[in-house]
C-alpha positions as CSV (number, residue, x, y, z in Angstrom):
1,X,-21.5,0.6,10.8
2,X,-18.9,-2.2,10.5
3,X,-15.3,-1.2,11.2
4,X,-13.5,-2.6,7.8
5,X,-10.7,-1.3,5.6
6,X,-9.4,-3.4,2.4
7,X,-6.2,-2.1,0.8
8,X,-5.7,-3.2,-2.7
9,X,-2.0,-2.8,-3.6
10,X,0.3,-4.6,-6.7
11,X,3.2,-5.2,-4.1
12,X,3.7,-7.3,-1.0
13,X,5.4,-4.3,0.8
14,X,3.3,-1.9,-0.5
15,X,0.4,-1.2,2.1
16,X,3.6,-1.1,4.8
17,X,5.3,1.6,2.5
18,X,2.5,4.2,2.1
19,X,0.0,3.6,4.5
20,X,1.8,1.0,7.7
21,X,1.5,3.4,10.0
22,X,-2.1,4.4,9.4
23,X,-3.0,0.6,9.0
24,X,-1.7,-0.2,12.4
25,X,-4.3,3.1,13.7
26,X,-6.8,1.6,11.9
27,X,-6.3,-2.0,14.3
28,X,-5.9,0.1,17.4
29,X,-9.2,1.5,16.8
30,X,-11.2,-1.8,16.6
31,X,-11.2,-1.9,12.4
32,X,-10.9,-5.4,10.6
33,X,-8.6,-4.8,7.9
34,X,-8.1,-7.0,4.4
35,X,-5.6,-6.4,2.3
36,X,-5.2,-8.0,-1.5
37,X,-1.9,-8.0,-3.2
38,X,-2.4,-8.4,-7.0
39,X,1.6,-9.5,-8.4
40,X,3.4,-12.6,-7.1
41,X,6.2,-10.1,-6.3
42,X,8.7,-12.3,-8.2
43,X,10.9,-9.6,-10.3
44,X,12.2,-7.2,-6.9
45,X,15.3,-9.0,-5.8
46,X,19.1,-9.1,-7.3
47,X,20.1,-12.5,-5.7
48,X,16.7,-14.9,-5.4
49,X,15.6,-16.9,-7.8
50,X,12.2,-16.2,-9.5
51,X,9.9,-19.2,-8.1
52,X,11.7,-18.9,-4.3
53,X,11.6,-15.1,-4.3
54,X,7.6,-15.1,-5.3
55,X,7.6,-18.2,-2.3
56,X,9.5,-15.9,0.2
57,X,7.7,-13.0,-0.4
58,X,4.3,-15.1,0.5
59,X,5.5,-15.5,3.3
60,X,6.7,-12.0,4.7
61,X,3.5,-10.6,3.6
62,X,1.5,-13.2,5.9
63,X,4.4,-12.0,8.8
64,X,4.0,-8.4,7.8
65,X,-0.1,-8.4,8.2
66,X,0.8,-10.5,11.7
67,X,3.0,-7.5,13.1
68,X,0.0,-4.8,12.5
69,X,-2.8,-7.4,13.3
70,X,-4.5,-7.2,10.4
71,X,-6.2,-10.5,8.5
72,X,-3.7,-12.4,6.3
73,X,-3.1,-11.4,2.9
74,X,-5.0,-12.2,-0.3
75,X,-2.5,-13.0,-3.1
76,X,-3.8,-12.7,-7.0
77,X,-0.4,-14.0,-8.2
78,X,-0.6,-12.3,-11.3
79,X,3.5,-11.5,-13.0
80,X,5.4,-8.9,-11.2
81,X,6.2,-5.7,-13.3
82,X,3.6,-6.5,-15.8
83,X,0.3,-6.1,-14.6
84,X,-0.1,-3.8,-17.4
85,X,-0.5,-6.8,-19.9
86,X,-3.5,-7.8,-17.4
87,X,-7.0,-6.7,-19.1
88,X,-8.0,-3.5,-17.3
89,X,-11.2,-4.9,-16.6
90,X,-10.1,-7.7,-15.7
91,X,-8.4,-6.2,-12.3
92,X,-12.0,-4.3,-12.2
93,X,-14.0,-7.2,-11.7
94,X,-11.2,-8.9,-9.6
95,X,-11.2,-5.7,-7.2
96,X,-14.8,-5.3,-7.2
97,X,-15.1,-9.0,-6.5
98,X,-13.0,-8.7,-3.2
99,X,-14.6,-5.1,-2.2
100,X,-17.8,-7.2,-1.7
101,X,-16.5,-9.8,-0.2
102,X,-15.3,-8.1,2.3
103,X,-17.9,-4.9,2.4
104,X,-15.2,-2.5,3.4
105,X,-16.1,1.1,5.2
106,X,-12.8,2.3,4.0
107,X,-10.5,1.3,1.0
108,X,-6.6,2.4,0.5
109,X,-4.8,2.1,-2.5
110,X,-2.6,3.6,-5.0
111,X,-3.8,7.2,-6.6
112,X,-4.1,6.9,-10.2
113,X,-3.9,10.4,-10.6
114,X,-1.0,11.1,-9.0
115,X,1.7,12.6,-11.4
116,X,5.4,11.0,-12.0
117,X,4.5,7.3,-11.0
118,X,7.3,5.5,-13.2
119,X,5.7,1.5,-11.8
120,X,3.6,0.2,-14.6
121,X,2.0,-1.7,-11.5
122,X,1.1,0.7,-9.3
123,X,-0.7,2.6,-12.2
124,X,-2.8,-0.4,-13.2
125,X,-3.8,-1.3,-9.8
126,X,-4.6,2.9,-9.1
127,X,-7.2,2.8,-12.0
128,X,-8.7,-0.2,-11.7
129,X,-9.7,-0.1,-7.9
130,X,-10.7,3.2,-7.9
131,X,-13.0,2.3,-10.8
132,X,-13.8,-1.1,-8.7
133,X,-14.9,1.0,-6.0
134,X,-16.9,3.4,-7.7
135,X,-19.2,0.9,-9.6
136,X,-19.5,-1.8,-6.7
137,X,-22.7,-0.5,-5.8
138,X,-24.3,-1.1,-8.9
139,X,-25.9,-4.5,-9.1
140,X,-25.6,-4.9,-13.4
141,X,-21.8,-4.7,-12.6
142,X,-21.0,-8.3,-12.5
143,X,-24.2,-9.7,-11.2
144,X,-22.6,-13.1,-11.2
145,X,-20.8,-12.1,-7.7
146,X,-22.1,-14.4,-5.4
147,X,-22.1,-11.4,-2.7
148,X,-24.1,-8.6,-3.2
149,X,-23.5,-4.8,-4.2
150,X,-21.3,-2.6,-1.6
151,X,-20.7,1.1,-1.1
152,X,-17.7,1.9,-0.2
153,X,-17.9,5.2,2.0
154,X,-14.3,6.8,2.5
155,X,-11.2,5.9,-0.1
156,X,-7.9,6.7,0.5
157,X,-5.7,7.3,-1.7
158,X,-1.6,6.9,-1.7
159,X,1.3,7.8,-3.9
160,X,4.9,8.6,-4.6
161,X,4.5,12.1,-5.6
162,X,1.1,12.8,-3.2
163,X,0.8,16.5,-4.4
164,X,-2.8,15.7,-4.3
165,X,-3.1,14.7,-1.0
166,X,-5.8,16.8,1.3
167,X,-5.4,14.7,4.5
168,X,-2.8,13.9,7.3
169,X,-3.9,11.4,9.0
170,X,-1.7,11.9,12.8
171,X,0.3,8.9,13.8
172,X,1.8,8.2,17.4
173,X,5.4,7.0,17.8
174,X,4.0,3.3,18.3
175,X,2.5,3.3,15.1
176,X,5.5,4.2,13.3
177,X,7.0,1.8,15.2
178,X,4.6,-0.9,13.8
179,X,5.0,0.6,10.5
180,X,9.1,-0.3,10.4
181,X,8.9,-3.7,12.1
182,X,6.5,-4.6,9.1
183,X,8.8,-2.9,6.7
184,X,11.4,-5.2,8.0
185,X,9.1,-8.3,8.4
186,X,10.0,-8.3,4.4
187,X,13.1,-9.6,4.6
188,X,13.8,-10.3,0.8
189,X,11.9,-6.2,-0.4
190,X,14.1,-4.3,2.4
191,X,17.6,-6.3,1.4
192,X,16.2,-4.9,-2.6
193,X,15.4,-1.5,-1.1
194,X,19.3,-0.8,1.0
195,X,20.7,-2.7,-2.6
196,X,18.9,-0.1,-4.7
197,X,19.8,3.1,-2.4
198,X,23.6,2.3,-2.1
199,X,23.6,1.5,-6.0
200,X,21.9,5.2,-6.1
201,X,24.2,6.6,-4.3
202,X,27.5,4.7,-5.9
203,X,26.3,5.6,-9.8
204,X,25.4,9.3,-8.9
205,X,28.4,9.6,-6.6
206,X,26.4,11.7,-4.1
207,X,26.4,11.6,-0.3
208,X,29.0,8.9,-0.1
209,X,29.1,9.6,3.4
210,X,25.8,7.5,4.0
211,X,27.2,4.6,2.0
212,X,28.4,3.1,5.4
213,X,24.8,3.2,6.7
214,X,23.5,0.9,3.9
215,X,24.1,-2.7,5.1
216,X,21.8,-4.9,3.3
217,X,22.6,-7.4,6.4
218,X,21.3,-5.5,9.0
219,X,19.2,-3.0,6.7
220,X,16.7,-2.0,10.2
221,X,18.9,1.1,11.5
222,X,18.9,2.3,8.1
223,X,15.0,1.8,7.8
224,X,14.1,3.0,10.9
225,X,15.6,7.0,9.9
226,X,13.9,6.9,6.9
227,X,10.8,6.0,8.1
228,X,10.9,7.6,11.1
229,X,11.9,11.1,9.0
230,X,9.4,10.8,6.8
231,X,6.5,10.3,8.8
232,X,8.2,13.5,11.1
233,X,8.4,15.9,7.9
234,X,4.6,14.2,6.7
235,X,2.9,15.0,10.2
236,X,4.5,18.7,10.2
237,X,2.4,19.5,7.2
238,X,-0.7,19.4,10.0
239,X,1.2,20.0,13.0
240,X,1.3,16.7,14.1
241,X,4.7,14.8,15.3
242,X,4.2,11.9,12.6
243,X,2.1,11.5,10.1
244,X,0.9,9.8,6.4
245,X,-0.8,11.4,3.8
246,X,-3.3,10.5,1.4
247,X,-6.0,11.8,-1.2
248,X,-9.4,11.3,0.8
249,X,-12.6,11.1,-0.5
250,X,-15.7,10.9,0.9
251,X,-19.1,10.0,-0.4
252,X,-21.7,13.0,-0.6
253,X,-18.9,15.3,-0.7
254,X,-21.2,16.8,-3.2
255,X,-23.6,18.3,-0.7
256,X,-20.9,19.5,1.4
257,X,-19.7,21.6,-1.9
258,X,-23.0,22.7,-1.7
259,X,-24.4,21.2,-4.5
């Protein structure tokens, strides 16, 4: 069987947030991997303009996908922060569209089950590609595709809040290595993400002794102990050094059940 992954995410940074580390395993191990971004990322920034942030975000997501090696980046363009206003089905047959296309053995994307997700985007790309990749084996679902039917064997499945999440997938060091370099390969989301934290932190007036750490300038120190902790306190979960977590599926999980 081929060795593909697709990850269908709303945000350029997104498949680096949740599942870089895993992505850059999936490389290592000989796997072709796609990845479609559905918003022109053009809202996430407190100093770019609209049109140059969605142009500069373009571009780090074709860098980002260079640094883990995987194929560069299919863009929808669709308005940042309101995806929502997208017909549902819509997104379906989009998603379904590119699932073919590509015929991945593996898919990763946003759980839309997950509780407490407060991104309007990440909930409308959740649902719709998990419904994209249950029906795209069903030829009278869009029979106009000019590829035909696929079945997608193994989805993984990422969030916020995982409290779902059955399965730690075990990272080495270099992958979570990979994971911050393309983190910081988005120049213009990791500037957002240190602005963001330190405004946190100023409002809330808690742990003002990390307010030094949080130089939007030279934001990689401060990315790489967040990152690296978090994939630490993930892998512990399973005993593992690093980790990421998802909610895996697998088709004919119903016979395993015994059913």
């Amino acid at each position: 069987m081929p060795k593909v992954a697709l990850s269908i995410v709303a945000h350029a940074d997104d498949t680096e947030f949740f599942a870089g580390g895993t992505v850059a395993k999936l490389v290592e191990e000989g796997f072709t991997v796609h990845e479609l971004i559905t918003s022109d990322n053009g809202i996430g920034s407190f100093e770019l303009a609209h049109d140059t942030l969605i142009r500069q975000s373009a571009t780090e997501a074709a860098n980002a996908a260079r640094v883990t090696g995987r194929e560069p980046p299919v863009l929808l363009g669709y308005p940042d922060a309101f995806l929502c206003e997208i017909p549902h089905t819509k997104l379906r047959e989009l998603f379904m569209r590119e699932i073919r296309r590509v015929r991945p053995t593996v898919l990763l994307t946003f759980d839309p089950f997950a509780p407490f997700e407060t991104h309007p985007d990440h909930r409308a790309v959740g649902f719709a590609a998990v419904e994209a990749c249950e029906f795209a084996h069903l030829p009278l679902f869009h029979p106009e595709h000019p590829d035909p039917p696929h079945v997608v064997p193994q989805r993984y499945y990422f969030a916020k809040h995982p409290v779902h999440a059955n399965k730690v997938i075990e990272l080495a060091e270099r992958h979570v290595q990979k994971k911050i370099e393309a983190l910081c390969a988005h120049d213009s989301q990791m500037k957002l993400t240190i602005d963001e934290l330190k405004q946190a932190l100023e409002i809330t007036g808690r742990h003002a002794e990390l307010l030094p750490l949080l130089d939007r300038d030279n934001y990689r120190p401060a990315m790489e102990t967040m990152i690296t902790l978090w994939a630490q306190k993930t892998g512990q979960k399973a005993g593992y050094e690093f980790g990421e977590e998802f909610r895996y599926e697998v088709i004919g999980e119903l016979f395993e059940q015994g059913m």
